[in-house]
C-alpha positions, -999 to +999 in steps of 0.1 A: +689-154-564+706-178-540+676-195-521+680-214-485+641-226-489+620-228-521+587-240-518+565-246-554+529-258-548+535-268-512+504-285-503+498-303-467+461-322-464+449-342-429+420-364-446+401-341-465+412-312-443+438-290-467+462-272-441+483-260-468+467-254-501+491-253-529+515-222-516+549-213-536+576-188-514+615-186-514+639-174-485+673-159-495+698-163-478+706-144-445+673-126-446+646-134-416+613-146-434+583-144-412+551-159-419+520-147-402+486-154-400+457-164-376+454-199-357+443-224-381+462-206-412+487-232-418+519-214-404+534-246-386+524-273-413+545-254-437+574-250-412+571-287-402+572-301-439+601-275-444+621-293-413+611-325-423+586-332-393+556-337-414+557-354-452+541-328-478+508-342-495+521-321-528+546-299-543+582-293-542+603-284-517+643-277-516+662-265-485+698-255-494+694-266-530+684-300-521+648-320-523+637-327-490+633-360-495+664-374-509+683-347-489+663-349-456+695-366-436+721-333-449+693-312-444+684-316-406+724-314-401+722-275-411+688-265-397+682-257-363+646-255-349+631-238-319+593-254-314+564-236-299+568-265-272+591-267-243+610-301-249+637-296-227+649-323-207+638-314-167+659-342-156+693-322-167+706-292-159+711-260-177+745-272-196+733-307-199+707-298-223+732-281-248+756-313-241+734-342-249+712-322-280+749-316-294+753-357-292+724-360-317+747-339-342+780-358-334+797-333-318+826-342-302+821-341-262+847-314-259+836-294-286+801-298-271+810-284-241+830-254-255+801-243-277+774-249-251+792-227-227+796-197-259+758-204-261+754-200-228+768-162-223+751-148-257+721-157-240+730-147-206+725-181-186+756-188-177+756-180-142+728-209-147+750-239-159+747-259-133+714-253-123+683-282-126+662-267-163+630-272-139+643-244-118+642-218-147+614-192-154+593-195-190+616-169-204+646-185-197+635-217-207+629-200-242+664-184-243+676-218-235+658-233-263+672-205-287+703-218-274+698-255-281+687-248-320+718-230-320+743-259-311+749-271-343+761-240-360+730-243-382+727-223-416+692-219-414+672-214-380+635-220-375+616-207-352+578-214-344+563-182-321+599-181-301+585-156-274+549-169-272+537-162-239+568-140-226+566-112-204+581-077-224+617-078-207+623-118-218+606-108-252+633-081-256+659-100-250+653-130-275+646-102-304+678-086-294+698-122-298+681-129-331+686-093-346+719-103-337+720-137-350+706-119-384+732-096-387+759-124-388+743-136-413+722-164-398+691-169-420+657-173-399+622-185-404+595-171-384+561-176-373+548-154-349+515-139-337+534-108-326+529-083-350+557-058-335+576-088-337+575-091-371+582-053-381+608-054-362+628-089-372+616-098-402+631-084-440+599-100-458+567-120-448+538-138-462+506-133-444+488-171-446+450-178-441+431-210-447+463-222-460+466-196-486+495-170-493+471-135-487+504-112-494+536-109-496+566-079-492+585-059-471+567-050-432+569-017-440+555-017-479+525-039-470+515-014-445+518+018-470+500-003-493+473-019-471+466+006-448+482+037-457+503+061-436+480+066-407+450+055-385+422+077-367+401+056-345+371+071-335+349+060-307+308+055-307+310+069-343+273+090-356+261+082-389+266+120-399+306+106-394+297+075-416+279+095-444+312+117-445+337+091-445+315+068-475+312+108-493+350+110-492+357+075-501+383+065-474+389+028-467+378+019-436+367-010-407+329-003-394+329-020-359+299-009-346+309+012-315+344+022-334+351+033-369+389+031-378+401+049-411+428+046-431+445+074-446+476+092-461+462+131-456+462+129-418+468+168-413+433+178-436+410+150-425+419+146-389+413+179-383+378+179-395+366+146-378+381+158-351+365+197-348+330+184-361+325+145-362+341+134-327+314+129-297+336+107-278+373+115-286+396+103-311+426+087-319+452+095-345+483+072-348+505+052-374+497+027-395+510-006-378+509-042-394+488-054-375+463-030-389+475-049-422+467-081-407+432-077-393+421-060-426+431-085-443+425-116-419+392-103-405+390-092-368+367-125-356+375-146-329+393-178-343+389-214-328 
C-alpha cells in the first residue's frame, strides 16, 4: 500500500508525562485520516511530531517514504499545516499573507502572487485582497488559513480542529473546500472534536485516549460495530425499564435521569419501551459516531 505517513511505536513523553504511548497507524495516499479523541488524548503531539514541530521521544516515523529526521527539510516542502491557532500576520492584508508565507517556500514573487490570488477565489476572499487580516471575521480568518497551508501545492495537508469555534455557515463552507481538496486527490490529516465532521470528511480514523489508539476503521463501520444501527433515548427511566433492558441483554449507557440503548431491532423493541416502559417520552434516532465516541471515551467532563 503506498503510505504518505507511517507511524511504528510513536511515543511522545513531557517528563514523566507520556502524551503519546507507543501508537503505530498509516495514511494512504489521497484518503482524509481523522483522528479523534477527548482533550488530553494526544491528538496534536502526534500531528506535531508528524510535521516536525515537536521531536518524538520513540518510534519511527516516515512521511512520504522518508524518516523524519534525515528527511525533515524535503518533508516540510510537501506538507502544508493549518494550526488550531490564528498566526496570521494582522499587520498585512488579506493577499499579503499568502505573499510573504509563499516566500518561506521560495516561490517566485510572481508565481506567489498568481497562486495566492487562485487561493483566494476557492475560498471566496477575493473581494478581500486588499483588505487589513484584522478586519476579517473568525471564519474568514480560518478560510484564510486553509488558504495559507495551501500555498505550496502541498501533498499532504494537516489540519489541527480547522473549524473549531465556527458558526454552521463558515463550518460548511471549509468542509465543502476540503471535500473538494480530497476529491483531487489531496491527502489530509485531521483532528477534530466535531464528530459530524468526521463522518462526513474523513475515509478512516483512529479514536486516541490517554495516548492510546482505542479503534480504528471506516466512520461508518465503527458505528455498526460499536453502537449498532440505532439509538432510543429514554428520559427519567423506571427500574421496571432497567430490569427489561438487563433481561434482554441490550448494550446500553445508565445516566441516571437517561438510559440510552443500543440496538439493531429498532421496529420490535421500540415499540415496546415505547407502549409500556416510557413515562416521559422517548427518543428513537440513528446511531451517530459520536455515540461511538462517548461509549468508548466515557461521557465525564475532561480538564
Amino acid at each position: 500500500m503506498d503510505f504518505v505517513i507511517e507511524a511504528q511505536g510513536l511515543k511522545k513523553t513531557f517528563g514523566p508525562f507520556v502524551a503519546v504511548d507507543g501508537i503505530s497507524f498509516g495514511v494512504s495516499r489521497g484518503e482524509c485520516f481523522g483522528l479523534l479523541g477527548p482533550n488530553g488524548a494526544g491528538k496534536t503531539s502526534t500531528i506535531r511530531m508528524i510535521y516536525g514541530f515537536s521531536p518524538r521521544t520513540a518510534g519511527s516515523l516516515k512521511i512520504f517514504g522518508l524518516g523524519i529526521d534525515e528527511g525533515l527539510r524535503q518533508i516540510k516542502s510537501r506538507i502544508g499545516v493549518c494550526q488550531q491557532e490564528n498566526s496570521l500576520d494582522t499587520e498585512l492584508t488579506v493577499l499579503q499573507n499568502l505573499e510573504v508565507f509563499a516566500s518561506y517556500f521560495d516561490i517566485e514573487p510572481s508565481s506567489a502572487r498568481r497562486r495566492a490570488e487562485d487561493l483566494l477565489k476557492f475560498i471566496a476572499l477575493e473581494q478581500r485582497r486588499d483588505a487589513p487580516v484584522i478586519e476579517l471575521s473568525g471564519g474568514l480568518m480560518r478560510r484564510l488559513m486553509l488558504a495559507r497551508a495551501l500555498i505550496n501545492n502541498p501533498q499532504l495537508l494537516i489540519l489541527d480542529e480547522p473549524t473549531t469555534g465556527l458558526d454552521p455557515q463558515s463550518r460548511h463552507q471549509i468542509w465543502n473546500r476540503l471535500e473538494e481538496l480530497r476529491a483531487g486527490g489531496l491527502t489530509i490529516l485531521l483532528t477534530t472534536h466535531y464528530m459530524e465532521e468526521a463522518s462526513r470528511l474523513c475515509d478512516r480514523l483512529i479514536i486516541m485516549d490517554h495516548g492510546r489508539i482505542l479503534v480504528e476503521g471506516k466512520p461508518v463501520d465503527l458505528v455498526r460495530q460499536y453502537a449498532g444501527r440505532d439509538v432510543i433515548e429514554v428520559s427519567e427511566p423506571t427500574d421496571r425499564l432497567r430490569s427489561f433492558i438487563s433481561s434482554k441483554g441490550l448494550p446500553h449507557d445508565d445516566l441516571g435521569h437517561r438510559l440510552i440503548i443500543y440496538c439493531d431491532n429498532r421496529d420490535q423493541i421500540y415499540g415496546e419501551i415505547s407502549s409500556q416502559y416510557c413515562q416521559e417520552g422517548c427518543i428513537l434516532r440513528m446511531a451517530t459516531l459520536e455515540d461511538v465516541f462517548l461509549k468508548l471515551t466515557g461521557r465525564e467532563l475532561r480538564e
